[in-house]
LUMMI-472503 format. One record per residue (C-alpha): x, y, z; residue number from 0. Coordinates in steps of 0.02 Angstrom, whole numbers, padded with zeros to 5 digits. Layout:
+--------+--------+--------+-----+
:      u :      v :      w :   i :
+--------+--------+--------+-----+
:      X :      Y :      Z : NUM :
...
+--------+--------+--------+-----+
// end
This chain:
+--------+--------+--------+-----+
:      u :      v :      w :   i :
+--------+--------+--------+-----+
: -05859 : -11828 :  11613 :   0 :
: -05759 : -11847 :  11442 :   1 :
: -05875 : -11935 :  11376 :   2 :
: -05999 : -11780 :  11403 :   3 :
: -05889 : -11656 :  11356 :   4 :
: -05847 : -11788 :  11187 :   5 :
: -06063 : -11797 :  11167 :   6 :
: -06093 : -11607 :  11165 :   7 :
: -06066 : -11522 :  10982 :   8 :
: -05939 : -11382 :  10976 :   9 :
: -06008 : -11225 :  10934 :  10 :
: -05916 : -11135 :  10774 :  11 :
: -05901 : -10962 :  10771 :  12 :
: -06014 : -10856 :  10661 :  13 :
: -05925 : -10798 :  10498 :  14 :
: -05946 : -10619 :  10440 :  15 :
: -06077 : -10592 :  10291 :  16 :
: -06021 : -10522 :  10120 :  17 :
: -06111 : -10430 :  10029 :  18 :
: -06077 : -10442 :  09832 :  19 :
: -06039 : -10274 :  09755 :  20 :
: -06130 : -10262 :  09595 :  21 :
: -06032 : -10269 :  09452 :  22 :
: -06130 : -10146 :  09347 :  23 :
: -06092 : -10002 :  09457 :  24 :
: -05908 : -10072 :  09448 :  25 :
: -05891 : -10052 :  09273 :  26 :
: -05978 : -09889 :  09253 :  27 :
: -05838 : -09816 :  09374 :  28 :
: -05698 : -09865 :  09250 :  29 :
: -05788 : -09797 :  09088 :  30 :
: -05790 : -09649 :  09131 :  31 :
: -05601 : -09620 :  09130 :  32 :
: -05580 : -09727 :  08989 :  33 :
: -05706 : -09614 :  08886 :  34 :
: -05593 : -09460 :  08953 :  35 :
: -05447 : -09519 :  08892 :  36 :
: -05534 : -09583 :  08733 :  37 :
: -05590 : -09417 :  08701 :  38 :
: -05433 : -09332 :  08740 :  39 :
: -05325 : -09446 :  08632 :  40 :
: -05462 : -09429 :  08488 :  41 :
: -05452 : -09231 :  08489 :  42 :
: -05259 : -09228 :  08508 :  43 :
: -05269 : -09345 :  08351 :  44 :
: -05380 : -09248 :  08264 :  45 :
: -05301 : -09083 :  08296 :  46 :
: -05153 : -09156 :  08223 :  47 :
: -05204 : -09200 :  08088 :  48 :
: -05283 : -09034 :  08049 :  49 :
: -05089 : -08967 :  08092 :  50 :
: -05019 : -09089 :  07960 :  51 :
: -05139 : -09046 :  07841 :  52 :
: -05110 : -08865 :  07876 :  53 :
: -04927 : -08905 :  07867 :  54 :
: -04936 : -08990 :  07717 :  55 :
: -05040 : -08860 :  07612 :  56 :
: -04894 : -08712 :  07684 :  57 :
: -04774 : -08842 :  07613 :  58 :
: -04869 : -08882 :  07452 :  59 :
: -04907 : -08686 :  07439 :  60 :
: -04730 : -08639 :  07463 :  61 :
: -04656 : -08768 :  07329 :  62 :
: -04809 : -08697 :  07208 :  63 :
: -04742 : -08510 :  07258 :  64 :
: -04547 : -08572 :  07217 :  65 :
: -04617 : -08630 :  07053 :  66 :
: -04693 : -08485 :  07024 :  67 :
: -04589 : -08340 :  06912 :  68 :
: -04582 : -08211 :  07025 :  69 :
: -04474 : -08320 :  07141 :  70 :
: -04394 : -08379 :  07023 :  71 :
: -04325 : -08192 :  06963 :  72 :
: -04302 : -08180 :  07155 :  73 :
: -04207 : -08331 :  07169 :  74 :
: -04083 : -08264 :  06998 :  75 :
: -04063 : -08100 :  07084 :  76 :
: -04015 : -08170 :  07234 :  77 :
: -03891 : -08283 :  07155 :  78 :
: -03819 : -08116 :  07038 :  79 :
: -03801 : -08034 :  07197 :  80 :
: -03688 : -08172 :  07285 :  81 :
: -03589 : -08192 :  07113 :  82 :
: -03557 : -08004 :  07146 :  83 :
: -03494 : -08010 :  07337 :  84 :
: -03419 : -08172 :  07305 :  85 :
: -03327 : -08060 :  07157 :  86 :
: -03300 : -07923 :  07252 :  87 :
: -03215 : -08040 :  07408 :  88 :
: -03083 : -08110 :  07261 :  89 :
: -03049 : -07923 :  07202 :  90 :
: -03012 : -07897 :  07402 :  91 :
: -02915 : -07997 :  07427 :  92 :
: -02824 : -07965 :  07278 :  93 :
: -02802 : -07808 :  07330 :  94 :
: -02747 : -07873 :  07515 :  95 :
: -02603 : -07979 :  07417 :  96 :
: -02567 : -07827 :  07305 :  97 :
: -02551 : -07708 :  07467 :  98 :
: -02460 : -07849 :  07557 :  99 :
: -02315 : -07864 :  07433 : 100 :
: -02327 : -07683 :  07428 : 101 :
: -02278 : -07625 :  07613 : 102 :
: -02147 : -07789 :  07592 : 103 :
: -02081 : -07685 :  07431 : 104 :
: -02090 : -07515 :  07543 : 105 :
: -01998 : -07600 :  07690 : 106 :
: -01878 : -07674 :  07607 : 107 :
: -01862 : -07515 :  07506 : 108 :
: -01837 : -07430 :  07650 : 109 :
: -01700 : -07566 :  07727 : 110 :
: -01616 : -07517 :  07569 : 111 :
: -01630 : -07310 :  07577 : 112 :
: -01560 : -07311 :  07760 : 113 :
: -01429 : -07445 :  07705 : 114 :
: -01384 : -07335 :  07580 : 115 :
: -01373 : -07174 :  07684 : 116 :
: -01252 : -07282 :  07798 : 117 :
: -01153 : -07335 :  07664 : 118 :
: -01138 : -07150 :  07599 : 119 :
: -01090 : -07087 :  07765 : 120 :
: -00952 : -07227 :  07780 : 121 :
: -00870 : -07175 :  07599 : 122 :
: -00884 : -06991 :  07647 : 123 :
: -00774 : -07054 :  07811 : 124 :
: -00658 : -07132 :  07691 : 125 :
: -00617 : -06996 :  07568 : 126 :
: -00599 : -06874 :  07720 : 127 :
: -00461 : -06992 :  07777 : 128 :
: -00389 : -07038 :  07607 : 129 :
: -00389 : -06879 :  07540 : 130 :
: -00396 : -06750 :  07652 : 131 :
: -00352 : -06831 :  07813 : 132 :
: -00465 : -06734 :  07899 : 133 :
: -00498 : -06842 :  08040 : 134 :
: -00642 : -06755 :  08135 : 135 :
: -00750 : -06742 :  07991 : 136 :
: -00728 : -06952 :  07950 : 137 :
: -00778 : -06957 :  08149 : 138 :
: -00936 : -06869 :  08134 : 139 :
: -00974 : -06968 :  07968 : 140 :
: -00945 : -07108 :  08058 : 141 :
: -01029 : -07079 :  08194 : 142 :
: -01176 : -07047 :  08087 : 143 :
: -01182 : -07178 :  08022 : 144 :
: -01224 : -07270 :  08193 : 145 :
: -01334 : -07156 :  08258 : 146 :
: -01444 : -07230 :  08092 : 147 :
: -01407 : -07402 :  08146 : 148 :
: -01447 : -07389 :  08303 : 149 :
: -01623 : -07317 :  08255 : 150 :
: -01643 : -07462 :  08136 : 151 :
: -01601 : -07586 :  08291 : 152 :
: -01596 : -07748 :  08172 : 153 :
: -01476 : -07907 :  08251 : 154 :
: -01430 : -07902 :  08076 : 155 :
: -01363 : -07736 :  08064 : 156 :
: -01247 : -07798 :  08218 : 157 :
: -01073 : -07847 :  08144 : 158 :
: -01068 : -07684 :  08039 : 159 :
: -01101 : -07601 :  08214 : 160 :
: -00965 : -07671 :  08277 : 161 :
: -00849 : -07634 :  08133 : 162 :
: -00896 : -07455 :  08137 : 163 :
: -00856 : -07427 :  08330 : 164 :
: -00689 : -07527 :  08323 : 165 :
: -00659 : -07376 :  08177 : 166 :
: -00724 : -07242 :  08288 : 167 :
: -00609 : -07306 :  08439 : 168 :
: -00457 : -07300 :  08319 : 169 :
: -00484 : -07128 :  08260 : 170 :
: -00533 : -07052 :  08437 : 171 :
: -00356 : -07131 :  08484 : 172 :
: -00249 : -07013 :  08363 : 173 :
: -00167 : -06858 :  08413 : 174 :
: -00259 : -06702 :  08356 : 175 :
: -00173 : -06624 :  08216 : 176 :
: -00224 : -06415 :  08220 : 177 :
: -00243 : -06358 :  08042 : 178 :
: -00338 : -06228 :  08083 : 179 :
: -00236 : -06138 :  08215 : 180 :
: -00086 : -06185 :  08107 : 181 :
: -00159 : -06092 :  07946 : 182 :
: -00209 : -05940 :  08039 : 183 :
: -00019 : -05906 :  08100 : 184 :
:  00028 : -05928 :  07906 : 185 :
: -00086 : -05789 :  07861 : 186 :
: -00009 : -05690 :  08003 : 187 :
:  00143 : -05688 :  07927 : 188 :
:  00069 : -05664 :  07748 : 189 :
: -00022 : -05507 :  07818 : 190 :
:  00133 : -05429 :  07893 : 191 :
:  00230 : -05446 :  07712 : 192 :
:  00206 : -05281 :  07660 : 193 :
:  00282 : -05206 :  07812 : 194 :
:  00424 : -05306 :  07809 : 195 :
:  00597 : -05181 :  07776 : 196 :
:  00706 : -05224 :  07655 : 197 :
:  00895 : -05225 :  07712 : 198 :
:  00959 : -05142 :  07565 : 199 :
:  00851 : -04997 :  07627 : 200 :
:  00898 : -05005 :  07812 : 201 :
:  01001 : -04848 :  07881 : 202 :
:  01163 : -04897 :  07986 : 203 :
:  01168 : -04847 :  08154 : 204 :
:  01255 : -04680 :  08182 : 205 :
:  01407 : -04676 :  08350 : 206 :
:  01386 : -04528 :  08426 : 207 :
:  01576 : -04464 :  08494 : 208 :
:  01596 : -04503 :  08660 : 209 :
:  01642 : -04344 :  08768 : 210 :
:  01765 : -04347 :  08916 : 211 :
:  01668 : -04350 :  09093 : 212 :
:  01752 : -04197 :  09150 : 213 :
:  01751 : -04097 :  08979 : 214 :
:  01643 : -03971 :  08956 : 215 :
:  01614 : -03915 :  08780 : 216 :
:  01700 : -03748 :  08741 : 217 :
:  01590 : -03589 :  08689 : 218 :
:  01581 : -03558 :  08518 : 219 :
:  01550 : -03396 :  08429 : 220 :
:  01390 : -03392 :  08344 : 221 :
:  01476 : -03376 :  08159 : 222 :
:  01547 : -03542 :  08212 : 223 :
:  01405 : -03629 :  08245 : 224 :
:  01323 : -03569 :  08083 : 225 :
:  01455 : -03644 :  08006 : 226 :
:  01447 : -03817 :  08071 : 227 :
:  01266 : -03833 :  08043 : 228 :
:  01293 : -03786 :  07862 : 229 :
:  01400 : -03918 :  07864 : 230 :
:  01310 : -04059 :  07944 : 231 :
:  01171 : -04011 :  07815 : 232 :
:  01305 : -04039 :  07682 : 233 :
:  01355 : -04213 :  07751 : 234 :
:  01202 : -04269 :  07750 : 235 :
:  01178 : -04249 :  07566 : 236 :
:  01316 : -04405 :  07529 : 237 :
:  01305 : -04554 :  07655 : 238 :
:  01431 : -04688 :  07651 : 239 :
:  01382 : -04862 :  07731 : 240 :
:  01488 : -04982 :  07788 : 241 :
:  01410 : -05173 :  07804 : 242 :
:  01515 : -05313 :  07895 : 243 :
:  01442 : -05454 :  07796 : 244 :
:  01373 : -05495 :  07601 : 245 :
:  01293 : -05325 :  07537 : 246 :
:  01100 : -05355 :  07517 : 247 :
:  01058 : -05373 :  07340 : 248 :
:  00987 : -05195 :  07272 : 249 :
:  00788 : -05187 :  07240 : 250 :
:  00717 : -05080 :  07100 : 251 :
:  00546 : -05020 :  07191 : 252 :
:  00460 : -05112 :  07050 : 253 :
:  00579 : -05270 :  07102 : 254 :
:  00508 : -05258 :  07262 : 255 :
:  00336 : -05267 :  07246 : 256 :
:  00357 : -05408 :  07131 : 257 :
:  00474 : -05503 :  07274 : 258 :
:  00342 : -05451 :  07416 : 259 :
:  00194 : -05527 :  07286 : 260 :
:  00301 : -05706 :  07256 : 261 :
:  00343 : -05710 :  07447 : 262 :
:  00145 : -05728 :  07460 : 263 :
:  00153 : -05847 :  07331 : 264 :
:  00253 : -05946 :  07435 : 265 :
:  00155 : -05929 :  07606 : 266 :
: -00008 : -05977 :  07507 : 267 :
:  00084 : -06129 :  07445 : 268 :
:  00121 : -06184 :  07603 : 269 :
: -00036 : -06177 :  07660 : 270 :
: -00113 : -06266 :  07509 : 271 :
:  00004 : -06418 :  07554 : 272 :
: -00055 : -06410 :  07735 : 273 :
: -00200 : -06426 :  07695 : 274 :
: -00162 : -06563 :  07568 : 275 :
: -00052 : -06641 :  07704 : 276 :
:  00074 : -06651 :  07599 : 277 :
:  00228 : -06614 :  07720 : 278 :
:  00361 : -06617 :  07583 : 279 :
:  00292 : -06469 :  07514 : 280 :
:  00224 : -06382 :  07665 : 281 :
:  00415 : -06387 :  07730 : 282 :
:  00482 : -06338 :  07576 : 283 :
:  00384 : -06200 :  07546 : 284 :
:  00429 : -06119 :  07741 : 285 :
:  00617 : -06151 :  07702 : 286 :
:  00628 : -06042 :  07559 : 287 :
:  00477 : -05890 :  07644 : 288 :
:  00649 : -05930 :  07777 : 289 :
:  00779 : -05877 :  07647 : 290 :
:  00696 : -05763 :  07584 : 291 :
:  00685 : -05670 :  07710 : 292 :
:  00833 : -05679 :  07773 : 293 :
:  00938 : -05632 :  07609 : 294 :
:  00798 : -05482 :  07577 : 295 :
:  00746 : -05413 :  07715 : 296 :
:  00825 : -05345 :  07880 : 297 :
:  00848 : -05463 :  08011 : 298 :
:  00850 : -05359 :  08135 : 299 :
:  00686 : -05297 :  08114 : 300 :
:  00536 : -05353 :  08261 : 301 :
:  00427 : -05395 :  08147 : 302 :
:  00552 : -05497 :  08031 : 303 :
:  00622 : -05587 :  08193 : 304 :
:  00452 : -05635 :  08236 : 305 :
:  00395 : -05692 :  08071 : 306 :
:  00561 : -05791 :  08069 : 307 :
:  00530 : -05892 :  08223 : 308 :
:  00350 : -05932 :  08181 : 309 :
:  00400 : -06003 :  08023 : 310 :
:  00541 : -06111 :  08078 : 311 :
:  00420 : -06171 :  08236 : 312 :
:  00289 : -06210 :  08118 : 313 :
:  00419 : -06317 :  07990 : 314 :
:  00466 : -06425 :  08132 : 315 :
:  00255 : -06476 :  08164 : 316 :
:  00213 : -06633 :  08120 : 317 :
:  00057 : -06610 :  07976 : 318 :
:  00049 : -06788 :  07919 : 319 :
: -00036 : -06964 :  08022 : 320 :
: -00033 : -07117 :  07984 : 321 :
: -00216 : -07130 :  07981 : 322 :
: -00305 : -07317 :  07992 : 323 :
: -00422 : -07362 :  07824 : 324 :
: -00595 : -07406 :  07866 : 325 :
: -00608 : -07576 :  07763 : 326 :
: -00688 : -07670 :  07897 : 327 :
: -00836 : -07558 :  07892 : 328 :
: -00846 : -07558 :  07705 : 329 :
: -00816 : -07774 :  07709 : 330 :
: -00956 : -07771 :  07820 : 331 :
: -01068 : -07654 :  07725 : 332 :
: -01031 : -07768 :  07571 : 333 :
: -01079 : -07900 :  07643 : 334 :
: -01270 : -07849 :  07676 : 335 :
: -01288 : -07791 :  07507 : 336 :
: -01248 : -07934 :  07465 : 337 :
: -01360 : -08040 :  07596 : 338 :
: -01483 : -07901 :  07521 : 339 :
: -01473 : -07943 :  07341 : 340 :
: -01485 : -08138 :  07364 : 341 :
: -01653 : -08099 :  07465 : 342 :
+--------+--------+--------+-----+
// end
């Protein structure tokens, strides 16, 4: 049985047929892309070449127009009008610099003005002390004087700030001295001069007798009565007077006018050296307007009393300060100037 199945040929299986493509057909299929793209690449080449050629007649036209004389005259014009703004930008900024140092010249010209105004205001303070020692017109001086600082509001500007207010504090801690009030009761007395009596001219005061409680005067007859009225009449043609001390010196009416005139002399004088502060001669002066008129004029007179006591309260008034000097304001207003000047 093996050897029959050994004896009998195996059958192979059939094998599928293939039929050749033609390669003819093959090829055609390919050229026909190829010749596309051939075409394609040819026309983008040959389009730009025309653009190169157009490109480079523009180019070769433009160099021929910058060669030509009309561009040329553009071209110099072009460069005479940038030679003229580039001028123009240097005079500019000439000018800039020019105006720059200017407003520098204006502000520090101003630092200056103000600085100067400050400075006035601080001598003004100064001579009102020194000279007059008026001390509420060197406060408002001075007091100007930092109202301006404080406007200018430099760090600066600070130490002579500080020097004015320690000033300020001093003088707002004096006692007020009233010149004013003081001057007006001088010319009180000064107006009431004229009215003043003299005590040469002053009558003596008459006693009247003294009659007895239970007397009654007698009756008289009327020739008596004429009689003593004729002779009261005659009595009072010659008075004696009788004084208990010195006998008041004896005025001419001319004398008098002259001693009421030099009396006013002496009030004015007084009130001169008040307001010279010079208490020497403001006391001075009310000691003798004193004597005066007490040798002169009678004592016992209102108005005389009264002028009397004002002028003996007004002698004993303090007119004179010690007033503090303002040097550390002026040290410190020297000292800018000079910071100033070395700037």
């Amino acid at each position: 049985m093996n050897a029959e199945q050994s004896s009998t040929p195996a059958v192979e299986p059939e094998a599928p047929r293939v039929t050749p493509r033609r390669r003819g057909a093959q090829g055609a299929l390919w050229l026909v892309p190829a010749l596309l793209l051939g075409g394609v690449l040819a026309w983008h080449v040959v389009d730009s070449r025309r653009d190169i050629d157009s490109l480079r007649a523009d180019v070769n036209r433009r160099f021929a127009d910058l060669d030509s004389p009309a561009h040329k005259e553009m071209l110099a014009g072009l460069g005479e009008r940038i030679a003229a703004l580039e001028a123009r930008q240097e005079a500019s900024r000439d000018q800039e610099a020019a105006l720059q140092a200017l407003f520098q010249d204006v502000a520090s010209g101003r630092e200056a003005a103000d600085l100067l105004e400050i400075e006035r205001d601080v001598t003004l303070a100064a001579q009102q002390l020194q000279l007059a020692g008026d001390v509420p017109v060197a406060l408002l001086a001075l007091r100007a004087a930092d109202a301006q600082l404080a406007r200018l509001d430099k760090a600066s500007l600070l130490p002579l700030r500080k020097a004015l207010a320690a000033d300020i504090a001093r003088l707002d801690g004096l006692p007020r001295v009233d010149l004013a009030g003081t001057s007006l009761r001088l010319e009180e007395v000064l107006r009431g001069v004229d009215k003043f009596p003299f005590a040469a001219h002053a009558r003596p005061h008459e006693e009247a007798p003294v009659a007895a409680a239970d007397e009654t005067p007698p009756a008289l007859p009327w020739w008596r009565l004429a009689l003593a009225d004729a002779w009261q009449e005659v009595r009072n043609l010659i008075r004696i007077q009788r004084f208990d001390r010195d006998e008041a010196p004896l005025l001419a009416p001319e004398q008098g006018f002259f001693l009421r005139e030099n009396l006013k002399l002496r009030l004015l004088s007084a009130r001169l050296a008040l307001f010279a502060r010079d208490e020497a001669s403001f006391r001075n002066e009310l000691k003798e307007v004193q004597a005066w008129l007490g040798r002169y004029f009678a004592g016992d007179d209102r108005a005389v009393a009264a002028a009397q006591a004002q002028l003996k309260e007004l002698a004993a008034a303090d007119i004179v300060l010690e007033l503090p000097d303002l040097r550390a304001s002026q040290q410190a207003l020297a000292a800018l100037r000079e910071a100033g000047e070395k700037q």
